[in-house]
N, C-alpha and C positions, 0 to 999 in steps of 0.2 A: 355480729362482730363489727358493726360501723361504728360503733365507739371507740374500737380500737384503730386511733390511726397509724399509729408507728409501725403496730404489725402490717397493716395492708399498705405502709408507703417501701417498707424493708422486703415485703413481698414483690409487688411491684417491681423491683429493683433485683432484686434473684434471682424471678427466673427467666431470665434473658441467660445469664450466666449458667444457673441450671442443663438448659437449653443446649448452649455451645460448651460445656463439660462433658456433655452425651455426647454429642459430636465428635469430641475429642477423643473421647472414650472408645468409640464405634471406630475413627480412622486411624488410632492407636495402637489397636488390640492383637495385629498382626504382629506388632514390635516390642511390645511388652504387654504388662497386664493389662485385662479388660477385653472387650469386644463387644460380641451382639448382645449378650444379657445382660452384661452390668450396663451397656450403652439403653439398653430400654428400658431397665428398671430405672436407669437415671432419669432418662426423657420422661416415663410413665409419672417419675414422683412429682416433677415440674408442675404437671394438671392435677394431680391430687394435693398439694399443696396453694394451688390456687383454687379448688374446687370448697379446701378448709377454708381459708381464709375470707373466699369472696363469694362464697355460696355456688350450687349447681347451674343454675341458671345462668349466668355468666360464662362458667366452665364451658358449659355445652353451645353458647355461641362461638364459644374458643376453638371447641373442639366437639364436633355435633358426631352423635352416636353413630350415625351410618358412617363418619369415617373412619370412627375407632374399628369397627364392624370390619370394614375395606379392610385397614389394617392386617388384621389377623390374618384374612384369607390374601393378602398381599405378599407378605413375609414368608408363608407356606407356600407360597405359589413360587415365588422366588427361590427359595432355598430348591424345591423341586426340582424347578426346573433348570437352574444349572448341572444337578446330577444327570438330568437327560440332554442336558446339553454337550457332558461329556461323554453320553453313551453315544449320544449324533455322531461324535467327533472320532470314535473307535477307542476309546477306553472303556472304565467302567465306571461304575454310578459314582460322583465325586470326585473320579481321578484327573484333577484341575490340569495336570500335566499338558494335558492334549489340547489345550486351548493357545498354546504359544510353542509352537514341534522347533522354531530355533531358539527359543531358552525355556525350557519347562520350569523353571523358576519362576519366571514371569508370570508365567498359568497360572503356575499354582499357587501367587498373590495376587493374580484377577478371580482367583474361583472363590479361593478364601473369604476374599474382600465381599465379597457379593453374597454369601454363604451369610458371614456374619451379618450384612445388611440384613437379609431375609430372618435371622432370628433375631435382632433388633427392634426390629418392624412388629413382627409377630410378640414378642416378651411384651413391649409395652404396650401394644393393643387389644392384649390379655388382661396385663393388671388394670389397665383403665375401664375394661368391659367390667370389671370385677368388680374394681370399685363403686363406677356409675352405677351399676345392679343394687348394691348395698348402699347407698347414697338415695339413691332413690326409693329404696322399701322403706327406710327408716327416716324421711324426710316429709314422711305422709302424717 
């Protein structure tokens, strides 16, 4: 693909934007559509569409496999352990309530919010595991 420049300059240039649509998406998703999955599948397409355009080997100084790895068990680990954080707290698993006893509203957009972080994290360090995997068998 280095003969094509237009796409790798239009590339270049999107996914910064990409990027912060996910983000948007992710700290949106409490208040209308979206959240952790479409916020990771968004972030996940960023690297896969820079992985098309600019080959693997660049991707993976972008974004080197032990971190996509973290990723996964970061997101899981996260989402987890807010559910035990509210069993800590005398609720039950996820009951975000208990993390703010004078407005449990508040809780339970800090539990949310963090919930959905952890499957964020975890979605798009799935799809990019998935990708890399297939990227790499068929690039041999």
């Amino acid at each position: 693909m280095n003969e094509h420049l237009i796409v790798r300059v239009i590339t270049k240039m999107l996914v910064p934007f990409i990027l912060l649509f996910a983000l948007y998406v992710q700290m949106h998703g409490d208040f209308g559509p979206g959240g952790g999955f479409q916020a990771g599948v968004i972030f996940a397409t960023a690297f896969i569409v820079y992985a098309i355009v600019f080959g693997m080997i660049p991707t993976l100084r972008a974004m080197p496999v032990g971190i996509v790895a973290a990723m996964v068990s970061l997101g899981v680990m996260l989402y987890a352990g807010v559910g035990f954080a509210a069993i800590v707290a005398g609720g039950s698993f996820l009951d975000y309530s208990v993390f703010d006893t004078q407005d449990p509203a508040h809780g339970q957009h800090l539990g949310i919010l963090l919930v959905e972080l952890g499957v964020g994290i975890t979605v798009s360090g799935v799809l990019m595991a998935i990708f890399f995997t297939f990227a790499e068998r068929y690039s041999r």
